[in-house]
C-alpha positions as CSV (number, residue, x, y, z in Angstrom):
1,X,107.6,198.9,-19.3
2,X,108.9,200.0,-15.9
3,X,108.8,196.7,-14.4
4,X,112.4,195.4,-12.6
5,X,113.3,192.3,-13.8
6,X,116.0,189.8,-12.6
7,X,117.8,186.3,-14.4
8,X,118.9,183.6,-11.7
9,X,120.5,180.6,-13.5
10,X,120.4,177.2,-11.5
11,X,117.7,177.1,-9.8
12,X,115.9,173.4,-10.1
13,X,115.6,172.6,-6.1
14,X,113.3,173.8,-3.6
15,X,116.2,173.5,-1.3
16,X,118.6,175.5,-3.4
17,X,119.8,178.8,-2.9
18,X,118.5,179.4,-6.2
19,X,115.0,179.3,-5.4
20,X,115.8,181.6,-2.4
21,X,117.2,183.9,-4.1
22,X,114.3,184.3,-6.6
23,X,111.8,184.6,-3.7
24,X,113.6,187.1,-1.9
25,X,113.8,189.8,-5.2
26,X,110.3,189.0,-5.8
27,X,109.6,190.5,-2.6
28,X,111.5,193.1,-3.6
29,X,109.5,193.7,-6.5
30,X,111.5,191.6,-9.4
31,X,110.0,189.8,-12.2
32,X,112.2,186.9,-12.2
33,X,113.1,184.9,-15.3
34,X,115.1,181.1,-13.9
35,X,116.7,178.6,-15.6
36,X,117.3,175.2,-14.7
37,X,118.8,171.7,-15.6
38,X,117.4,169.1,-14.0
39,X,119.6,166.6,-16.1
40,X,122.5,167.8,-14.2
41,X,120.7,167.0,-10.7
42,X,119.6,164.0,-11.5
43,X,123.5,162.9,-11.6
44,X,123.7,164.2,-8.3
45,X,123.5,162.4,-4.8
46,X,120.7,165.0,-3.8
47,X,119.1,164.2,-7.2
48,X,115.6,166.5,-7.4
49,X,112.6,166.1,-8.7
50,X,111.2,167.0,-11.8
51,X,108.5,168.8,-10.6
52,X,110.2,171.1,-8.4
53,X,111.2,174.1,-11.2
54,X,107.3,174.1,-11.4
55,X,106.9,174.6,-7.7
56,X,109.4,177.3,-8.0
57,X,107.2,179.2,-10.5
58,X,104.3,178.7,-9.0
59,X,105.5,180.2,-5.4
60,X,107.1,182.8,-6.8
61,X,104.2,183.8,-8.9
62,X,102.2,183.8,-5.9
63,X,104.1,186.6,-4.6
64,X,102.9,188.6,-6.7
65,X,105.2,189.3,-9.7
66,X,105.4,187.7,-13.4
67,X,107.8,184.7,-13.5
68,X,109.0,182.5,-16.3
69,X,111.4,179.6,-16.6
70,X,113.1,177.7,-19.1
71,X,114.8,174.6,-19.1
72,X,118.3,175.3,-20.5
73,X,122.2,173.5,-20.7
74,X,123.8,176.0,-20.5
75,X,127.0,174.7,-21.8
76,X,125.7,174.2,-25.0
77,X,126.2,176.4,-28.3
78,X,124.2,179.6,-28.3
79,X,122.6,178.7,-24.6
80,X,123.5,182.3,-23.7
81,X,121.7,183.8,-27.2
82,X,118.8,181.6,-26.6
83,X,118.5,182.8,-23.3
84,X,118.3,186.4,-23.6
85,X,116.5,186.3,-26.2
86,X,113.7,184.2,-24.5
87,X,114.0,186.8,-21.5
88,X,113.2,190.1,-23.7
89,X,110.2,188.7,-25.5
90,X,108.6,187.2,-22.1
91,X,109.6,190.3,-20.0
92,X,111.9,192.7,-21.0
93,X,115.2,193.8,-20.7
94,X,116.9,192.5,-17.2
95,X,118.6,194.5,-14.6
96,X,119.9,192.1,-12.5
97,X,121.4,188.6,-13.4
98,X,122.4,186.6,-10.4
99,X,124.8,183.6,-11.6
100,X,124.0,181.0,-9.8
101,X,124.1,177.8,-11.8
102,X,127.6,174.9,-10.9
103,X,128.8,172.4,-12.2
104,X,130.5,170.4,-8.9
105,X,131.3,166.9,-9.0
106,X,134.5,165.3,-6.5
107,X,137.8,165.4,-8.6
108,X,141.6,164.7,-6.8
109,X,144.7,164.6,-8.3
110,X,143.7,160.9,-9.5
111,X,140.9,161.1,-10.5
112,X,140.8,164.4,-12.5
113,X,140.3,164.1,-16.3
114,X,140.1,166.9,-19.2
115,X,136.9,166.0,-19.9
116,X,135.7,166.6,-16.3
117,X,137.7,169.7,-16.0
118,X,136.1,171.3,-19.1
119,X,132.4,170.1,-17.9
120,X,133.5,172.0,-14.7
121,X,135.0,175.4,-17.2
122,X,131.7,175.2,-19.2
123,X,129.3,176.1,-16.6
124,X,131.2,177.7,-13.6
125,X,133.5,180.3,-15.5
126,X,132.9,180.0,-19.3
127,X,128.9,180.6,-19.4
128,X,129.1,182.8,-16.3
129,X,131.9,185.3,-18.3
130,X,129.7,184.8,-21.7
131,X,126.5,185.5,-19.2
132,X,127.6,188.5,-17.8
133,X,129.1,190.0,-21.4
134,X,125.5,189.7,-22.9
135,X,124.1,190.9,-19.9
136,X,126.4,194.2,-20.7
137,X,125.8,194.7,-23.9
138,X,121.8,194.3,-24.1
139,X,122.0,196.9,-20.7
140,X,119.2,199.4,-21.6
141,X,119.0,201.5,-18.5
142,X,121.5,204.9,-17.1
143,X,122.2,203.0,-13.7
144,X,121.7,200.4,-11.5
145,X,122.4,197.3,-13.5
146,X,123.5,194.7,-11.0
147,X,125.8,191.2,-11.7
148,X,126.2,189.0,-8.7
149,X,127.9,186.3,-9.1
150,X,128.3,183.0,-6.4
151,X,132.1,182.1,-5.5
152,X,132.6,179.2,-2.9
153,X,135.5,181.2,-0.8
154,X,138.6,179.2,-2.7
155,X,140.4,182.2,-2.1
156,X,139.9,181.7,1.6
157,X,141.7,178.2,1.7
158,X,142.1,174.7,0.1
159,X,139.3,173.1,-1.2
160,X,140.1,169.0,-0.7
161,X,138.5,166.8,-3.3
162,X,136.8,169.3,-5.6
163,X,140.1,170.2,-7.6
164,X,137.8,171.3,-10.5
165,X,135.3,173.3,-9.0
166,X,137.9,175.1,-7.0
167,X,139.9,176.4,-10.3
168,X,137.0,177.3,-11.8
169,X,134.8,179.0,-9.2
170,X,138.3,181.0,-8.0
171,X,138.2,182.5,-11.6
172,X,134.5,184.1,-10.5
173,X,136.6,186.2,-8.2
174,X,138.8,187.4,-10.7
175,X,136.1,187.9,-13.1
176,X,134.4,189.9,-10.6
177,X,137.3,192.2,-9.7
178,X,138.2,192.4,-13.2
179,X,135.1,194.0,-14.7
180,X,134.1,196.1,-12.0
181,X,136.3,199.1,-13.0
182,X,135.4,198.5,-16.9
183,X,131.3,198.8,-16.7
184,X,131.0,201.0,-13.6
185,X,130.7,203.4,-15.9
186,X,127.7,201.9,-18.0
187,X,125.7,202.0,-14.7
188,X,126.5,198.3,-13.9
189,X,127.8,197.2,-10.5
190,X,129.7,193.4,-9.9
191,X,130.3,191.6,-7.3
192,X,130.9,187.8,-6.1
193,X,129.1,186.5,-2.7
194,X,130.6,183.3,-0.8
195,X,127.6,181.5,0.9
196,X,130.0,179.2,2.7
197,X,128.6,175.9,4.0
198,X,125.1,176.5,3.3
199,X,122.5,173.7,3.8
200,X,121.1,172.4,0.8
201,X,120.0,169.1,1.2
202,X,123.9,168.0,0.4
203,X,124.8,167.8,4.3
204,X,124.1,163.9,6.1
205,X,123.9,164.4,9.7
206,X,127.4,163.5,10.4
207,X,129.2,166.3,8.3
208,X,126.4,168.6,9.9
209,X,127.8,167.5,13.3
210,X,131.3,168.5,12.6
211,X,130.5,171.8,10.5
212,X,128.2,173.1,13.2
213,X,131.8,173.0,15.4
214,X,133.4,175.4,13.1
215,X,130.3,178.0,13.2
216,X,130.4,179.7,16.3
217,X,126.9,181.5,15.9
218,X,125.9,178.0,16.9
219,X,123.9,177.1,13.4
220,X,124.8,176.3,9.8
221,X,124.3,178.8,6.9
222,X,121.1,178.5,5.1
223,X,119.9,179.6,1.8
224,X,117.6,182.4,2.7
225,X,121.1,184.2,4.5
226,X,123.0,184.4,1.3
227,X,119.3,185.6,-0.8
228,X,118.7,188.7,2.1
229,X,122.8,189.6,1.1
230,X,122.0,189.0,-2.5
231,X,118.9,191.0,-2.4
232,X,120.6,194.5,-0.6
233,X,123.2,193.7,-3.8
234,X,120.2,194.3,-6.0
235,X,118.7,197.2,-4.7
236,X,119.5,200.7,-5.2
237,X,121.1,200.9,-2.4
238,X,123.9,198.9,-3.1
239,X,125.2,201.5,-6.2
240,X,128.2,202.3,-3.9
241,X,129.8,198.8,-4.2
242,X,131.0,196.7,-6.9
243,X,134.3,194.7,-7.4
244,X,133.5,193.1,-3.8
245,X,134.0,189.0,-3.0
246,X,131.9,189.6,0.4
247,X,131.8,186.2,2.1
248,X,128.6,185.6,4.1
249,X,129.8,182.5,6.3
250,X,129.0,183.6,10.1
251,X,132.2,183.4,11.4
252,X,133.2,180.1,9.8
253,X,136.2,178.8,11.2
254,X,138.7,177.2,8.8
């Protein structure tokens, strides 16, 4: 009954930030419920393999908290009941949810379509707003309710080639800012973190090359940096800040 317990949406890759973000609250004593779409990652150049949500499960499990999964579009109609529904009866009621899970595919001026756009809408600013509503209204605790959300920094500068994803992942920030004032009063704190370049699996070794130029800590961003961040956002010790788009790049140069 007094267990913590935490929802992360996207996590399908052992290289993903997801699954380092689901690691690094287990070790802070989080039951973690994930979701995934691995139909979504197969269309990607990184692709993954099916197998990896298990692996997830089973590493997090071994750290010594309860863990479920489920395998979940979340664009679809009554993803968002479905999901909260599945996470009371399997654990509880959650005081964290991390939103983690994009939709990112290259779109220019060409090439964009509406149908692309609204693929793009569905996942990175409709489910995360519907998401973080639900989340709200089945809150069952006096304080430290905690919604971080993941940006990608548009407000920083231009975002070539991913027209989409930049409209819609600047509309995190706004959500963020937005809602802070409105639920800090319910106990809930919100608030956006940039990972900037972060090294995925996505990179080839030429674009590592010239990104490594622009970091001057001498290394690219990695998962685990943006979980330890998204982990103190969790904690108690984070009830002091909310509204916040904190951008954990090292220094990256623009």
């Amino acid at each position: 009954m007094n267990r913590k317990i935490a929802i992360v949406t996207g996590v399908s890759r052992l290289k993903g930030i997801g699954r380092e973000i689901c690691c690094e609250l287990a070790k802070i004593d989080f039951d973690i419920f994930f979701t995934y779409w691995t139909e979504y990652d197969q269309q990607m150049p990184w692709k993954a393999n099916k197998n990896e949500p298990i692996l997830i499960h089973e590493e997090i499990r071994e750290l010594g908290v309860k863990c479920e999964k489920l395998e979940l579009d979340l664009s679809k109609k009554n993803a968002i009941e479905i999901l909260f529904s599945e996470v009371k009866n399997r654990l509880g009621f959650p005081l964290v949810l991390v939103n983690n899970a994009a939709y990112s595919t290259q779109t220019t001026i060409d090439s964009l379509t509406a149908s692309e756009l609204n693929k793009h809408y569905e996942i990175n600013l409709k489910a995360t707003t519907l998401l973080t509503i639900e989340f709200v209204k089945q809150f069952n605790f006096s304080k430290n309710g905690r919604i971080i959300n993941l940006s990608s920094g548009q407000s920083l500068g231009q975002m070539s080639n991913e027209i989409a994803y930049a409209i819609t992942k600047g509309g995190i920030e706004t959500l963020t800012c937005t809602l802070s004032q409105e639920i800090a009063s319910k106990g809930i704190t919100i608030n956006s973190v940039n990972p900037g370049p972060n090294d995925t699996g996505w990179m080839d070794k030429k674009m590592k090359r010239e990104l490594l130029n622009q970091f001057p800590m001498g290394r690219i961003g990695t998962p685990k940096d943006t979980a330890k961040l998204i982990g103190f956002l969790a904690s108690e010790d984070a009830e002091w800040i909310t509204g916040q788009i904190i951008h954990s790049e090292g220094g990256f140069k623009r």
